[in-house]
C-alpha positions as CSV (number, residue, x, y, z in Angstrom):
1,X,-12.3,-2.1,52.5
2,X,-10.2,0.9,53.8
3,X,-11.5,4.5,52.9
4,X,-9.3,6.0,55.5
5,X,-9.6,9.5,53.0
6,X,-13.1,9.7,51.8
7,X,-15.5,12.7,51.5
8,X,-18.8,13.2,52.7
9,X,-19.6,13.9,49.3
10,X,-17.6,10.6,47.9
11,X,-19.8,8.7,51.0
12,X,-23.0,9.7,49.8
13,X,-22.6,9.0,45.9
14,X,-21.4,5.7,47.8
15,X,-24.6,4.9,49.1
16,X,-26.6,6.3,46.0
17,X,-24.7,4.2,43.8
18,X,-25.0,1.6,46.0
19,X,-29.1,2.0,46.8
20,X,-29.4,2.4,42.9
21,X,-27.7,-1.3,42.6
22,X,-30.5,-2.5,45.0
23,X,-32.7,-1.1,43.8
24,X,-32.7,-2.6,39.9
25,X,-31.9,-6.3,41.2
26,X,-27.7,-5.6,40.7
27,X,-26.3,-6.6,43.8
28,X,-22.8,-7.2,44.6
29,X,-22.8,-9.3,47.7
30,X,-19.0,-10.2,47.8
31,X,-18.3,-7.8,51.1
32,X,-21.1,-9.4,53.2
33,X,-19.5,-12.8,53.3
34,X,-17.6,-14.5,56.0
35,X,-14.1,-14.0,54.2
36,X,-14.9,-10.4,54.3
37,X,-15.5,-10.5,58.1
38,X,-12.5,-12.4,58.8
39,X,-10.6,-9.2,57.4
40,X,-11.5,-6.6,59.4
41,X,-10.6,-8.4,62.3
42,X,-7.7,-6.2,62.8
43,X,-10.0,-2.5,62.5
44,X,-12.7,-1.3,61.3
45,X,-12.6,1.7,58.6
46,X,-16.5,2.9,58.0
47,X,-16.8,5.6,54.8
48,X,-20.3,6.5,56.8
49,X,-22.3,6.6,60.0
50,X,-25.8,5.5,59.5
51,X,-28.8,6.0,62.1
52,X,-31.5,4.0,61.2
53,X,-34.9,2.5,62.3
54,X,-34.7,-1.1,64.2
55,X,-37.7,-2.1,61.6
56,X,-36.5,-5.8,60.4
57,X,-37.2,-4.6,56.6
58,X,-34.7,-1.8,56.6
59,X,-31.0,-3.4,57.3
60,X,-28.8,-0.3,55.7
61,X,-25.9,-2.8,54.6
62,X,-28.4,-4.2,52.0
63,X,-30.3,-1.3,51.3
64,X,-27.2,0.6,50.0
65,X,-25.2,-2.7,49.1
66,X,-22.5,-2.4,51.0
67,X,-19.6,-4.5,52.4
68,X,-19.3,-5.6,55.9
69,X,-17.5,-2.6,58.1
70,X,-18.0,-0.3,55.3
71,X,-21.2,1.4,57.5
72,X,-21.5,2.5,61.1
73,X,-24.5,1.3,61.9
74,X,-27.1,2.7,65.0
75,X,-30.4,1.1,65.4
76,X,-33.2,2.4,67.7
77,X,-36.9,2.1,66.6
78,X,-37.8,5.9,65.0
79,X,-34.3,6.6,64.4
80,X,-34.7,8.8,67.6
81,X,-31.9,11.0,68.9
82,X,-30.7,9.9,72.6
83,X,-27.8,10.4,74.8
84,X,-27.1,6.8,73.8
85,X,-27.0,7.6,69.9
86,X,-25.6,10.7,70.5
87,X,-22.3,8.9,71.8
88,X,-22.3,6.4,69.2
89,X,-22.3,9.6,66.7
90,X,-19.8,11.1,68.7
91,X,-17.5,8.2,68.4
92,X,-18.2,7.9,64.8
93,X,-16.8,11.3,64.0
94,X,-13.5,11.2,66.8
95,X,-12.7,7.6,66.4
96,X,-13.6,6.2,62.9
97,X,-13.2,10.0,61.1
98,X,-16.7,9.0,58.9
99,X,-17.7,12.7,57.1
100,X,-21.2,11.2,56.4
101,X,-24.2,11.0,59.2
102,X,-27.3,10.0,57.9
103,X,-31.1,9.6,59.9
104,X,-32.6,7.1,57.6
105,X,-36.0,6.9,58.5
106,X,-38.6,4.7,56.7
107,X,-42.6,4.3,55.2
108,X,-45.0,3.2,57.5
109,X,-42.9,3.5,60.6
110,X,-44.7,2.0,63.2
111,X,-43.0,4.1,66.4
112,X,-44.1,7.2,64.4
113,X,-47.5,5.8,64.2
114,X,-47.5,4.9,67.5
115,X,-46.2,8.8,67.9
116,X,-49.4,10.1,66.1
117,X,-51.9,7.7,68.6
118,X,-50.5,9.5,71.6
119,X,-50.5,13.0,70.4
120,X,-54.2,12.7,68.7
121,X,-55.6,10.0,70.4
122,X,-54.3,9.7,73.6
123,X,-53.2,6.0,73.5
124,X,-50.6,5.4,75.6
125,X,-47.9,2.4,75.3
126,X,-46.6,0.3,77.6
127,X,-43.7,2.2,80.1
128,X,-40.1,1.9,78.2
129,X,-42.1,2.3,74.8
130,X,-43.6,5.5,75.9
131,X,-40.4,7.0,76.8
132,X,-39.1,6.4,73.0
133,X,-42.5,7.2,71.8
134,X,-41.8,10.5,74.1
135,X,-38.6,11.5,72.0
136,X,-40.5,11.2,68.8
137,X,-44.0,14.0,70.2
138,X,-41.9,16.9,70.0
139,X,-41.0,16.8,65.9
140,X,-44.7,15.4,64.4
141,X,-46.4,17.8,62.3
142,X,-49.8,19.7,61.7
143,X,-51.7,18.3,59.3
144,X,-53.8,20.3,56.7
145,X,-57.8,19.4,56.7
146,X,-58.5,16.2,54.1
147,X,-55.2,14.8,54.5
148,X,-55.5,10.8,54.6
149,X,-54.1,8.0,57.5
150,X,-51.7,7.2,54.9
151,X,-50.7,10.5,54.2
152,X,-50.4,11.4,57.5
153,X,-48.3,8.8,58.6
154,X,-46.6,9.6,55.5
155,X,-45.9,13.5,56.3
156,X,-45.2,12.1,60.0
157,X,-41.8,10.1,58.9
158,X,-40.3,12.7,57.0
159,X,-41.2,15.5,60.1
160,X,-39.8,13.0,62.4
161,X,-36.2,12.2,60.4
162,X,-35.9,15.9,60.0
163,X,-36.4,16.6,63.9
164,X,-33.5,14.1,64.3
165,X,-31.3,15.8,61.7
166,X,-32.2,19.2,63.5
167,X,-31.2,17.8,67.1
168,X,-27.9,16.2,65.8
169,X,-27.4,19.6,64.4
170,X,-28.0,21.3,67.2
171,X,-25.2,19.5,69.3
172,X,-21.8,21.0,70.5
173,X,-20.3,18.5,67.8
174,X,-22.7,19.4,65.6
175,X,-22.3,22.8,65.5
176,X,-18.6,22.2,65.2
177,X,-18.2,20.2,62.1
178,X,-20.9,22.7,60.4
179,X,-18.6,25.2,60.9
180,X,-15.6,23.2,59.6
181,X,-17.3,22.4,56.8
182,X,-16.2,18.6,55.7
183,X,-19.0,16.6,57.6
184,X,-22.7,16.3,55.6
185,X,-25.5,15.5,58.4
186,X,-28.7,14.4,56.1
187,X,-31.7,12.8,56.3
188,X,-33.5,9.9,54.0
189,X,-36.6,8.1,53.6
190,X,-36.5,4.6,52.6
191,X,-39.3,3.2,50.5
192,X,-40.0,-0.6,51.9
193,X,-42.2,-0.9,48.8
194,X,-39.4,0.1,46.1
195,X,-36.0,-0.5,48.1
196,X,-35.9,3.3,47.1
197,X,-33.8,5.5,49.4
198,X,-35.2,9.5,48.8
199,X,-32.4,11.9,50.5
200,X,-34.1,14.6,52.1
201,X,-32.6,18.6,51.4
């Protein structure tokens, strides 16, 4: 499908609507078959750019129930914020005019865990793991006294997803389409144990 003049605001009630289908059983999964591929052959017309977790369980085409080329899709385990992503965004918004950016992070996120081992225990991963592991340090939270593994890890995803939201902010581009106003830049946790997707204010 085209949606050359779509909204930010028509994107996301796009992929709430579309999370919502998911999410009750109600799937439509006409766009993801080969017929549909065949048709974008020519170009590709994405209503929303979508930075998400390389976790297996999390494929943002299913989770919102989406067509094939209708999402512009960045993968990277911990949805973390690179020069790398950072072009990919950047083409997103110059190229393929989406209005919608969203970091969808997800529960039990093993790269955040991994995050949390470093900081509190010291365990260190293996070389080019430890430099991703690296980008996530900087956004984990405190943690109030009592608070439980689970909730933990728990608090840890939602810190980290709004660290990436803040750093995309914080670009040039960033700063740019804030002040113009049409682009939405928002973060969301997706529940592997509902298919749930909870946007983040």
């Amino acid at each position: 499908m085209n949606f050359p003049n779509i909204s930010a605001d028509q994107a996301l009630q796009r992929l709430i609507e579309g999370n919502n289908r998911f999410v009750q059983g109600e799937v439509n999964f006409t766009g993801l078959r080969r017929e549909a591929l065949l048709n974008l052959a020519g170009a590709q017309h994405p209503f929303a750019t979508i930075l998400g977790c390389s976790d297996s369980r999390v494929p943002p085409e299913l989770v919102f129930n989406v067509g094939l080329g209708e999402l512009f899709v960045v993968r990277v385990a911990g949805n973390v914020f690179s020069p790398e992503v950072a072009g990919s965004f950047q083409y997103a918004g110059t190229h393929l005019n989406t209005q919608l950016f969203v970091v969808l992070g997800h529960e039990g996120c093993g790269a955040v865990s991994a995050a949390l081992k470093t900081r509190d225990d010291g365990e260190l991963q293996r070389s080019r793991i430890q430099l991703l592991i690296d980008r996530i340090l900087p956004g984990l939270p405190q943690f109030e006294p009592g608070l439980t593994p689970e909730g933990k890890l728990a608090k840890a995803v939602e810190s980290n997803v709004r660290w990436t939201v803040n750093q995309i902010l914080e670009t040039p581009e960033g700063r740019i389409r804030q002040t113009e106003g049409r682009v939405k830049i928002l973060g969301a946790i997706y529940e592997i144990e509902t298919g749930a997707v909870r946007f983040l204010n």
